[in-house]
C-alpha positions in Angstrom: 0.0 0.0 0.0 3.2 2.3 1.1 4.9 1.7 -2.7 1.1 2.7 -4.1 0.5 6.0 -2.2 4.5 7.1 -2.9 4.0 6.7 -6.3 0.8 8.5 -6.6 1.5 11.3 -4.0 4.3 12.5 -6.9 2.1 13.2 -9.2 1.5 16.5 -8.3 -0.8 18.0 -11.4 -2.2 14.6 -12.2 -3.6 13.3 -8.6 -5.3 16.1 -6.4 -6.0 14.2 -3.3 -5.0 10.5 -1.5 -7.8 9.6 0.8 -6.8 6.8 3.2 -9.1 4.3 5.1 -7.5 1.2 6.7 -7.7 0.2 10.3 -5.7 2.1 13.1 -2.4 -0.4 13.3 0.8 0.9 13.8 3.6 1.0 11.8 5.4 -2.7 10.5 8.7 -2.2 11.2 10.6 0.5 9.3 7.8 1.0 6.8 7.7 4.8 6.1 11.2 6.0 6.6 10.4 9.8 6.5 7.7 9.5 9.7 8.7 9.2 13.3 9.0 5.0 14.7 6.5 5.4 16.8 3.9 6.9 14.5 0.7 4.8 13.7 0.6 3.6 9.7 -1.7 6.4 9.0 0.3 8.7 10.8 3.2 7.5 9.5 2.4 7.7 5.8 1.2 11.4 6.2 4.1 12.6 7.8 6.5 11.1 5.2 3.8 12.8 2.2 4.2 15.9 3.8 8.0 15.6 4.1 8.6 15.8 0.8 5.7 18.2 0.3 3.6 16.3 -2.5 -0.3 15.7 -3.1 -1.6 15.5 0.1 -2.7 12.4 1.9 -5.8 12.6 4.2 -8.0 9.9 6.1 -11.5 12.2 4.9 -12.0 12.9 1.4 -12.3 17.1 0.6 -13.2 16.6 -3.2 -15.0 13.4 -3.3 -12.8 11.1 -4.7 -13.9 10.1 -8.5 -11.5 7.0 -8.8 -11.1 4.1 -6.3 -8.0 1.7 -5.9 -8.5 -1.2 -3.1 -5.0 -2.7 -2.0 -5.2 -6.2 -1.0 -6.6 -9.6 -2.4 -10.6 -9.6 -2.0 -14.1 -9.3 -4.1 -14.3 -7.2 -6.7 -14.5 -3.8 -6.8 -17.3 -1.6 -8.3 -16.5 1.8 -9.8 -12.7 1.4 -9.2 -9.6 -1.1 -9.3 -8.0 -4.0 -7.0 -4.3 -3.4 -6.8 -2.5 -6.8 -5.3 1.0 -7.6 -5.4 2.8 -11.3 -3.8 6.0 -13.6 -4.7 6.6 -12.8 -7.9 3.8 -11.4 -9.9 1.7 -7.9 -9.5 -1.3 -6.4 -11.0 -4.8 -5.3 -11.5 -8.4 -6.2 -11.6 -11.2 -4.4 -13.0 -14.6 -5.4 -11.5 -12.7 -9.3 -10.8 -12.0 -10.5 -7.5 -7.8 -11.1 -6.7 -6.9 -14.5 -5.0 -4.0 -14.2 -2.8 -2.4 -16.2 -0.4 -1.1 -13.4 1.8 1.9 -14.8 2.5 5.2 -13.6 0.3 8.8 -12.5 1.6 9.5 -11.1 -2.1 8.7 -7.1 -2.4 8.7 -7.8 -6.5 4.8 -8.5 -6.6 3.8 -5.4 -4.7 6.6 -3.0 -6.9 4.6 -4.7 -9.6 1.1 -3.7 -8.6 1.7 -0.4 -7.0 3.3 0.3 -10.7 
């Protein structure tokens, strides 16, 4: 989800807002280098969006979001995409469900689908 919200928080001009919703967990290790350790994920990956001073990343939507993109493996999605990366492969669905066992070591798949 991190590699996702990087790469679309630099398209300043092309994406206006990143609205975030996932559960309150805190941070997996070293996962957003630019945010303090003890930061909560959400936390986390706002602080390291506003460090380098991109398109801002929000948990509540300002604009209404027009485009959806679901990280994770799971149903389909209506009116957006599934992004889901594992091992070694990486991609999208459009209105399809993603089967995923959950379980990879490999950071290919998710450089894959966050591409």
């Amino acid at each position: 989800m991190t590699l996702t919200i990087n790469m679309l928080s630099r398209l300043k001009g092309v994406v206006s807002e990143i609205v975030l919703r996932c559960p309150d967990v805190p941070q997996a290790g070293r996962i957003e280098p630019l945010a303090d350790r003890s930061a909560r994920f959400v936390e986390a990956v706002q602080q390291g969006a506003r460090a380098i001073d991109t398109v801002p990343v929000s948990t509540r939507s300002t604009a209404g979001a027009p485009y959806r993109l679901v990280v994770g493996p799971g149903a389909a999605v209506q009116e957006g995409l599934r992004v889901y990366g594992e091992a070694w492969w990486g991609g999208i669905a459009v209105e399809e469900a993603i089967q995923g066992s959950g379980d990879s070591a490999l950071p290919f798949g998710p450089y894959m689908a966050a591409c």
